[in-house]
N, C-alpha and C positions, 0 to 999 in steps of 0.2 A: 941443258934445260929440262927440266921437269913435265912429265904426263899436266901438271896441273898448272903450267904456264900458257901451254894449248889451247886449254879451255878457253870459252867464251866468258868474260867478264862475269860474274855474278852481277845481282842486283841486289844491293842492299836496303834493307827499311834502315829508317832513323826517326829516333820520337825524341822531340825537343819538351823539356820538363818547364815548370815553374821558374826555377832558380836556374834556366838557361844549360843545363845538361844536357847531350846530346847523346842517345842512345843509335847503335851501330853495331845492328844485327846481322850474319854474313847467313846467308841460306844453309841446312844442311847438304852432308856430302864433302863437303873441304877436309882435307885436313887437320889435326889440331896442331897448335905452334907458328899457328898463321900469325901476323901484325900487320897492323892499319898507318900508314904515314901519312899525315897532313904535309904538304909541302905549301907555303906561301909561294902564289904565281910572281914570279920576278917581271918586272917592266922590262920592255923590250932592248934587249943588247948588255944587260944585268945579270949576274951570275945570282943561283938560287944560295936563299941565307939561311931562312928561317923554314923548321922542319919540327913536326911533331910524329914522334913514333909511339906507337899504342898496342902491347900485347891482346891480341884477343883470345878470350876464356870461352870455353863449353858448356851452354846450356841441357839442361833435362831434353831438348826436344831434338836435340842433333845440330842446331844451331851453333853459332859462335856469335861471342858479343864482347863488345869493352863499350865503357863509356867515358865520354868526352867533358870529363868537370867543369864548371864554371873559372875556376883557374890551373892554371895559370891563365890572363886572357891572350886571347890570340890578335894578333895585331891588326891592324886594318888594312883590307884587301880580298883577295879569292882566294881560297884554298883550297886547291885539287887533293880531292882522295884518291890513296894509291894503295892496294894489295901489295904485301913481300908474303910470297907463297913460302920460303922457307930460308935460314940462316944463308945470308951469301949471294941470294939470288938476287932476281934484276927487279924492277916494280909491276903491277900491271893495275891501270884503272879500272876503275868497278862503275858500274850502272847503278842509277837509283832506282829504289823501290820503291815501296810504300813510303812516305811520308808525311807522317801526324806533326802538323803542325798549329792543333788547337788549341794552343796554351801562345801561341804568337797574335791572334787572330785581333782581338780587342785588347792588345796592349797597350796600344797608344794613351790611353786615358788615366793611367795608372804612372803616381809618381816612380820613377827610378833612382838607384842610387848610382853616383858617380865614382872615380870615370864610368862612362857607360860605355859596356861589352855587349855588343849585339853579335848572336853568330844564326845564319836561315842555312840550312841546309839546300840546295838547289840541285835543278839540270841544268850543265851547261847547252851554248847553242847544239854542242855536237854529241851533246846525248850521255854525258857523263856524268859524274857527282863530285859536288863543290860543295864547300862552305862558304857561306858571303859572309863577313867578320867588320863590325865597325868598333872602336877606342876611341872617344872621346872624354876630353877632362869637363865639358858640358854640352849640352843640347837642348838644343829649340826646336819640339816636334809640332810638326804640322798635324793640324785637327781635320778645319773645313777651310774649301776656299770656292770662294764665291764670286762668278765673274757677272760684270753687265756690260754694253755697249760700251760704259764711260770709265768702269772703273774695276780692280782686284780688290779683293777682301780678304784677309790670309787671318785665321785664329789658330792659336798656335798655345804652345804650354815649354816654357821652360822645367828643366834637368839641371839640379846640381848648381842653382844661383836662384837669385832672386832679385826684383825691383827693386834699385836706389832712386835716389835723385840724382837727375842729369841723363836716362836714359835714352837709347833711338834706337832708333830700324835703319838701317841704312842699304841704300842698294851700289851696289861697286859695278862698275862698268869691265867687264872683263878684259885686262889687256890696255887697261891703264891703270895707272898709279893716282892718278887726281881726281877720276869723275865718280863725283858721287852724289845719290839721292837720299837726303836725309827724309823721315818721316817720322813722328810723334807716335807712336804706341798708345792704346787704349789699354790700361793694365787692371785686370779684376782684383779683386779686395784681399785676394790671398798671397799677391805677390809674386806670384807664379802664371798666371793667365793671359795673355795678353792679346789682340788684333792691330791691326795698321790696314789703312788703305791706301792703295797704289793709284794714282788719277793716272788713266791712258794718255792722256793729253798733255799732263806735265813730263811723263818719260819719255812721251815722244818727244816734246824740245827738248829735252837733257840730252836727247842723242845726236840729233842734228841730223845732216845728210847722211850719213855713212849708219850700214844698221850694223846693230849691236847687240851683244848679251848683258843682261846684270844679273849679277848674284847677291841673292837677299842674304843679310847678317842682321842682329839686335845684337845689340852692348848694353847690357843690362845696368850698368851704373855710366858717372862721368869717370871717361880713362879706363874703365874694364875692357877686357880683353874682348874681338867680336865674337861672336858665337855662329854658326852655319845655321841658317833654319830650314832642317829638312823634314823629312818621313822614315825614320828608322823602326820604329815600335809595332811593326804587325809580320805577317808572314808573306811578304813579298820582295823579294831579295834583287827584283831589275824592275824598279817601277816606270820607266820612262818610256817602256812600249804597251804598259799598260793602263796606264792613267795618262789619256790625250784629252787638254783641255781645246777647246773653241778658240780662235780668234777674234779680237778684236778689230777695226780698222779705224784710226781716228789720227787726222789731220794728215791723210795722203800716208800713215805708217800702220804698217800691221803687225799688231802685240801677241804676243802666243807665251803663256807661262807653261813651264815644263820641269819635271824632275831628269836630272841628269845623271850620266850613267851611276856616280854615287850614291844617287836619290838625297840630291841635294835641289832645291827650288831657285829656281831663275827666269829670267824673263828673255824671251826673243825678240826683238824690234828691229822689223825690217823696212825700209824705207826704200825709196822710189817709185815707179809705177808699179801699182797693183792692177 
C-alpha cells in the first residue's frame, strides 16, 4: 500500500452547474493519475453493480479535477465517492468540502426536462461524500404545503406531463393494495400547476383503527401512469429530518405529513389514545 493510502481522506469541493454537472476538485498535494469512482450503494445483502470511474486532470493551482456530465444519468439512489490513489490499488473515501450548491437552491419553480436526473452532492451521517441521484420518467414537485387544524394543502407543479381529462390525486395506504384516497386536483390554466386538499377527518376514517401511512401520487389523465409527488428540485438531498411539519389531531387520530427518506410526501395516521 501506498505513503498516500495512509493519509487522511482529502476533502473535496464540488460545484453543481446549471445543466446539472458536477464539479470534483481534489485539494492540492495528491498525486497526478489519481481517479474518482462513484459506486451506487447496493441494498442490503446485494452485491454492488453499477460504478462510475472518472480520471482526474491538473489544475494551474495544484489541484486535481474531473467533472461529472449531465450524462450519462446516474440511476436512482446514493452514490458513495471513493479515491483510487493509483492503477491497482484498493479505494479510499473522501470527505466533503466545500459545496456550492447555488444553482440547486430555487429550482423547484423552473420547468424541467424529462426523465428527470437530479444528483445533490451531500455528507453522509458518517461524515463522508455521496451523491443523492433521482431518474424519473415524470414528477410532481412539491411547491407549498399548507397545514390547519382540519385540513392539508399541497401545491405542487408537474414535470414531463400535463392535465387531461379524467385526472386525480390519489393517496395509497401503504401496505395495501386497495385502500385508497381519491381527491380532485385544482389545476392552473397552464396545465402544469395544480393543488388538492387533504380533509383530516376524511383520512382519518379511510384508516380505521389501525394507524397508517399514505403515499400521495396524481395521475395526470384517465389510465395514465401515477406519478410520486415529491421535493426533488432544490439542494437538500435528506429532507425528512429537515422539514418537520406539526401535527394535526382530529377524531381521536393524529395526522403528521412528512417527506420520507426518498423525499417523497406522505402522510402518518396514528390512531388510538393520544
Amino acid at each position: 500500500m501506498s505513503a498516500e493510502q495512509h493519509r487522511e481522506p482529502p476533502r473535496v469541493a464540488c460545484v453543481v452547474d446549471a445543466d446539472g454537472r458536477i464539479t470534483f476538485d481534489l485539494p492540492p498535494g495528491w498525486a497526478p493519475g489519481q481517479r474518482l469512482l462513484l459506486r451506487l450503494r447496493p441494498k442490503k445483502g446485494q452485491p454492488e453493480k453499477d460504478l462510475h470511474i472518472l480520471d482526474l486532470e491538473p489544475v494551474d493551482d495544484g489541484r486535481q479535477r474531473v467533472v461529472l456530465g449531465p450524462q450519462p444519468a446516474l440511476t436512482e439512489g446514493r452514490w458513495d465517492v471513493y479515491l483510487i490513489p493509483e492503477p491497482g490499488s484498493g479505494r479510499q473515501r473522501l470527505r466533503p468540502g466545500p459545496r456550492d450548491l447555488r444553482t440547486l437552491v430555487d429550482g423547484h419553480p423552473h420547468d424541467r426536462q424529462t426523465p428527470l436526473a437530479v444528483r445533490i452532492p451531500y455528507s453522509t451521517q458518517d461524515g463522508y461524500l455521496a451523491v443523492r441521484a433521482w431518474l424519473r420518467p415524470a414528477h410532481a414537485e412539491v411547491g407549498t404545503l399548507d397545514l390547519t387544524d382540519r385540513s392539508m394543502t399541497v401545491d405542487a407543479r408537474l414535470h414531463g406531463a400535463t392535465f387531461q381529462e379524467g385526472a386525480v390525486v390519489r393517496l395509497r395506504r401503504r401496505g395495501s393494495s386497495g385502500t385508497v384516497l381519491t381527491l380532485q386536483p385544482k389545476v392552473a390554466q397552464d396545465g402544469r400547476g395544480f393543488s388538492f386538499t387533504v380533509d383530516h377527518g376524511e383520512l382519518a376514517a379511510a384508516t380505521g383503527t389501525e394507524s397508517g401511512v399514505w403515499n400521495a401520487f396524481v395521475e395526470p389523465a384517465a389510465d395514465a401512469p401515477a406519478i410520486r409527488i415529491a421535493r426533488l428540485l432544490d439542494d437538500v438531498a435528506d429532507r425528512k429530518g429537515v422539514y418537520v411539519y406539526p401535527t394535526a389531531t382530529v377524531d381521536g387520530a393524529v395526522l403528521r405529513p412528512y417527506y420520507t427518506v426518498d423525499n417523497d410526501l406522505s402522510v402518518e395516521v396514528r390512531t388510538g389514545t393520544v
